[in-house]
N, C-alpha and C positions, 0 to 999 in steps of 0.2 A: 504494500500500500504506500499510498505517498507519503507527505510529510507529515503525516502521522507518526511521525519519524521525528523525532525531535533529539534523541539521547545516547549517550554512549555505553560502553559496557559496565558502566561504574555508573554508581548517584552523581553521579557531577553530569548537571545541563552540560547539551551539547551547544555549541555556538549559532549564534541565529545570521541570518545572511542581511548584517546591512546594506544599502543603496551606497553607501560612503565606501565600504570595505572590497567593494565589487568592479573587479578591473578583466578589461579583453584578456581573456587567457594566452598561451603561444598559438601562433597562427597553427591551425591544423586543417588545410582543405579536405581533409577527407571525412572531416564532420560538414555536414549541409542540414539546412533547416528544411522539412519538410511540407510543413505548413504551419502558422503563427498564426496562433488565436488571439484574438481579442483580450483586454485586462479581464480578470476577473473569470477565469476558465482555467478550472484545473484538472489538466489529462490523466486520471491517475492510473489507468491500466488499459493495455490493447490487445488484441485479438485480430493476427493477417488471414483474411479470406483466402480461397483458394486462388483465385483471381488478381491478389498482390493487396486489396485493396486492406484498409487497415478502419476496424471498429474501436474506437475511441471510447471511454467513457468517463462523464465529466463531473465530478466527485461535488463540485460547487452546485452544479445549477441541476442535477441529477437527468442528464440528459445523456444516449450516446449517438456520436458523430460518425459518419462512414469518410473517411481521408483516403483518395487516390493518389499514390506515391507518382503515376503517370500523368497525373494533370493534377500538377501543385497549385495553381491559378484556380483551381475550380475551389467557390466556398464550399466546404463541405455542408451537406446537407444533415439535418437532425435525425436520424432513424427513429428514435423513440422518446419521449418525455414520461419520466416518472411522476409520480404524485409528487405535491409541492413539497418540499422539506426533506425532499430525500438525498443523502447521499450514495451514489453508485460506485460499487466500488470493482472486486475484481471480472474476472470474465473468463470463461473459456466454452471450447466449443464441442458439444459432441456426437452430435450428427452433421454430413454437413451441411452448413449453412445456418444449424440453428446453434443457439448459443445460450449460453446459460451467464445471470449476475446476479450481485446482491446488492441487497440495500439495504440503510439507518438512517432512519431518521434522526435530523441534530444537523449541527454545526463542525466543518470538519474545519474552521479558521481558528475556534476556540475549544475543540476537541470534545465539546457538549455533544452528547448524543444521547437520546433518549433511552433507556432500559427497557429490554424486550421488545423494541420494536424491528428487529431485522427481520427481513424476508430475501426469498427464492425466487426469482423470474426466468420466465424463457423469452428469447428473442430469435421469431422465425423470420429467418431472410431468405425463405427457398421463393415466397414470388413479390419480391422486394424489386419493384422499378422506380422512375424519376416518380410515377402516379400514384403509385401505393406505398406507404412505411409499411416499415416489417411489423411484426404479427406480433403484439406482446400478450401474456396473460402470468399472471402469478401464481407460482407452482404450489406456494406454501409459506408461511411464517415461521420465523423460526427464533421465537422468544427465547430458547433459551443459548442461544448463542450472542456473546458480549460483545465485540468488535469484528464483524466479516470481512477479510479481508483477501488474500489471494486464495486464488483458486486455481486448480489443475484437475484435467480427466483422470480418472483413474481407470473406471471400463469403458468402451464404447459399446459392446456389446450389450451389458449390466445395465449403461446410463448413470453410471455414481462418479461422482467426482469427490476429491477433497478440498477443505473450504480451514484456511486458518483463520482462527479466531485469538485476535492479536490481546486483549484484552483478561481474557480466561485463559491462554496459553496454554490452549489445545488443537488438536488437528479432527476436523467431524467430517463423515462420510455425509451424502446426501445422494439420494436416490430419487432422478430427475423425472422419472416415471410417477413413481409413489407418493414423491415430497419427505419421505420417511429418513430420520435424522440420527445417526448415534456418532459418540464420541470413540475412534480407533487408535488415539497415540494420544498419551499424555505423561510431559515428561520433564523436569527443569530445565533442558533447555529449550524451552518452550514460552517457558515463565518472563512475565515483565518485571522490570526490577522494582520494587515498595521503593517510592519517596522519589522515584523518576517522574519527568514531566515533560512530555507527557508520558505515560505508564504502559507499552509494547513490548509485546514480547514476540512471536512468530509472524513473520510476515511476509513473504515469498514462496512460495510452495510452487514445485515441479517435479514430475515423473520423467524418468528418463531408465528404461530396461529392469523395470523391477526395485529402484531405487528411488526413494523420496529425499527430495533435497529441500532444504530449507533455511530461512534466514531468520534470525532474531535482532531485532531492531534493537533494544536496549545492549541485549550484550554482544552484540557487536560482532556475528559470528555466522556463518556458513557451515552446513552440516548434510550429512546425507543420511538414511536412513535405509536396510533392505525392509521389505514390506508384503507383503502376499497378495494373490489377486481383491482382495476385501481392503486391501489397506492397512491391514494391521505389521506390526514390526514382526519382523521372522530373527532380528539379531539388533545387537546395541546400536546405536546412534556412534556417527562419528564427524569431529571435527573436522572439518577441513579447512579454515582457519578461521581464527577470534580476533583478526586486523581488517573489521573490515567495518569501522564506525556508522552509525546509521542507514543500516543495509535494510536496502528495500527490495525492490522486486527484480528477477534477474529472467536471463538465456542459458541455454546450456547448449555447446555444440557437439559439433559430430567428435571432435577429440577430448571432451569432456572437459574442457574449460569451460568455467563459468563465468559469465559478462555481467557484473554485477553492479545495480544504483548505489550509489552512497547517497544520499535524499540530501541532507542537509549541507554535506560537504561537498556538493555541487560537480559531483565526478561520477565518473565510470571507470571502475574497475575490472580487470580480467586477475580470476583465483584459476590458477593452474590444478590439475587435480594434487600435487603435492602440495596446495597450500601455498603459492609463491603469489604475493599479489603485485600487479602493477599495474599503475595509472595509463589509462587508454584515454580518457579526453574530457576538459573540465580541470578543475580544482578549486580548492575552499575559496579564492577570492576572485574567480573567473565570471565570465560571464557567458559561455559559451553551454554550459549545461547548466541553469538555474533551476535545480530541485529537480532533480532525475527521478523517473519513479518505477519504472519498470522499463521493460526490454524484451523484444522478440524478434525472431530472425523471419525474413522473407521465407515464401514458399515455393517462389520458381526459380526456373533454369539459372533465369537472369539475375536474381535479387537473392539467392540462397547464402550467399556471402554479408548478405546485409543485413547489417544487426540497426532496427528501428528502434528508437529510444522515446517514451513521453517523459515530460516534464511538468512542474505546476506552475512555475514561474513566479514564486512568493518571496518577494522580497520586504525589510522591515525597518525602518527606521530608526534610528538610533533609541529613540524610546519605547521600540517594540511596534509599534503605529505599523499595519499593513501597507506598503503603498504598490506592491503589481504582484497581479495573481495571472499571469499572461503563460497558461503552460503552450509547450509546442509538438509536435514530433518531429524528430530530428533521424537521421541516418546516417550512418557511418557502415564503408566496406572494409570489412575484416578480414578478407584472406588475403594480403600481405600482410598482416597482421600478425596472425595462423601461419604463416613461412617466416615469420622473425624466428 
């Protein structure tokens, strides 16, 4: 999730991104901007159709957007509006074309959010033109989940995905079919840290060959998990590294690197599967990634190298005062990257 993201691996607030503090980072042409929303629009998680095009969803105004990476010039249109006061948060897909997100009601500027109001939607794009939006209906509420936050398929067969909940510092199954909900991993590193602000603890979740990876936003850490067809752990958790401050939502590629947000530290990182991290584009006083929040690779021939990144774009004024919530999606080609 996005800047939901506020803290590091310890009690100590993580730094807020002043206007004053925030300088062009090193030229790097191989980051481009995508497409640049408007103030006040925060992209906090996406999902590439099969067709390249990219489902946005915009955590402020609880709406999500379709962005064509092939005609950047085109406004992207709204696909879908949630009820008023919701924020939308992650997304994944599991049939396709339709797609699955969640919602909380609240404030994600002052991390107010209302208790037990999250829910389960589907979002069908199979007859999705310029004339019709796609198809939404709500699969289920899901009161007893505290903060919804990233999500990954787990079956496509089955229809269950898993869904972290950053807040309670669990991992829950949800079956897209039934609506039906149980908790499969719960675990300390899972946990948000007491007397952090704001208080996250999991937040990134992805499947990759029987392994669940994931991220904790307070303690500051990337971890993988084996897991059985249901989800649940078949063996321990393991670190894969604890340097990776306000880690939010990531990629994994074909060589098991992981392309990882730092949210508040205004970067992208790549975690080698030993654990090695190294800055790929952004850093804490740049302006080139403001508030990264997730990451997903292209689906075609052309774009399979290309790691698409959103943003929130929140910046803050030396007295904390919000002054641009402008997120973007941005893209960056990673295989000379991947041949370093």
């Amino acid at each position: 999730m996005a800047l939901f993201s506020v803290v590091f691996a310890m009690t100590v607030l993580s730094p807020t991104r002043t206007s004053s503090s925030l300088v062009p980072g090193p030229l790097n042409t191989n980051l481009q901007t995508v497409h640049q929303f408007p103030d006040f629009t925060w992209m906090e998680n996406m999902a590439v159709r099969k067709n390249g095009q990219i489902l946005g969803t915009d955590l402020s105004a609880g709406k999500f957007y379709l962005v064509d990476p092939q005609n950047p010039n085109l406004e992207p249109p709204v696909l879908a509006q949630f009820p008023d006061g919701s924020c939308v948060l992650g997304i994944a897909e599991v049939q396709e074309d339709v797609f699955y997100t969640q919602t909380i009601f609240g404030d994600g500027y002052t991390f107010n959010f209302q208790p037990n109001t999250s829910a389960f939607w589907e979002v069908d794009m199979r007859k999705y033109s310029e004339k019709s939006l796609a198809t939404v209906r709500k699969i289920t509420d899901l009161p007893a989940v505290g903060l919804p936050n990233g999500m990954t398929l787990l079956s496509k067969d089955e229809g269950t995905v898993l869904i972290a909940d950053s807040t309670r510092g669990l991992i829950w199954r949800v079956n897209v079919h039934t609506g039906t909900s149980e908790v499969v991993f719960d675990d300390p590193l899972l946990k948000p840290i007491s007397g952090a602000e704001p208080s996250f603890g999991v937040n990134g979740v992805r499947i990759v060959d029987s392994l669940l990876y994931f991220t904790s936003y307070n303690q500051a850490l990337i971890a993988s998990l084996p897991i059985s067809h249901e989800g649940r752990p078949t063996g321990p958790a393991t670190v894969i590294s604890s340097d990776v401050p306000t880690a939010d939502d990531f990629a994994v590629d074909g060589h098991g690197n992981i392309w990882l947000t730092e949210n508040v530290q205004n970067t992208l990182v790549r975690v080698s599967p030993n654990g090695q991290v190294q800055t790929i584009a952004g850093g804490p006083n740049s302006t080139d990634l403001i508030g990264p929040v997730s990451a997903a690779f292209g689906r075609g021939y052309d774009d399979r190298d290309t790691l698409y990144i959103s943003t929130d774009g929140l910046t803050f004024s030396a007295s904390g005062e919000i002054l641009t919530s402008n997120g973007k999606i941005a893209a960056i080609d990673t295989k000379h990257l991947c041949e370093d």
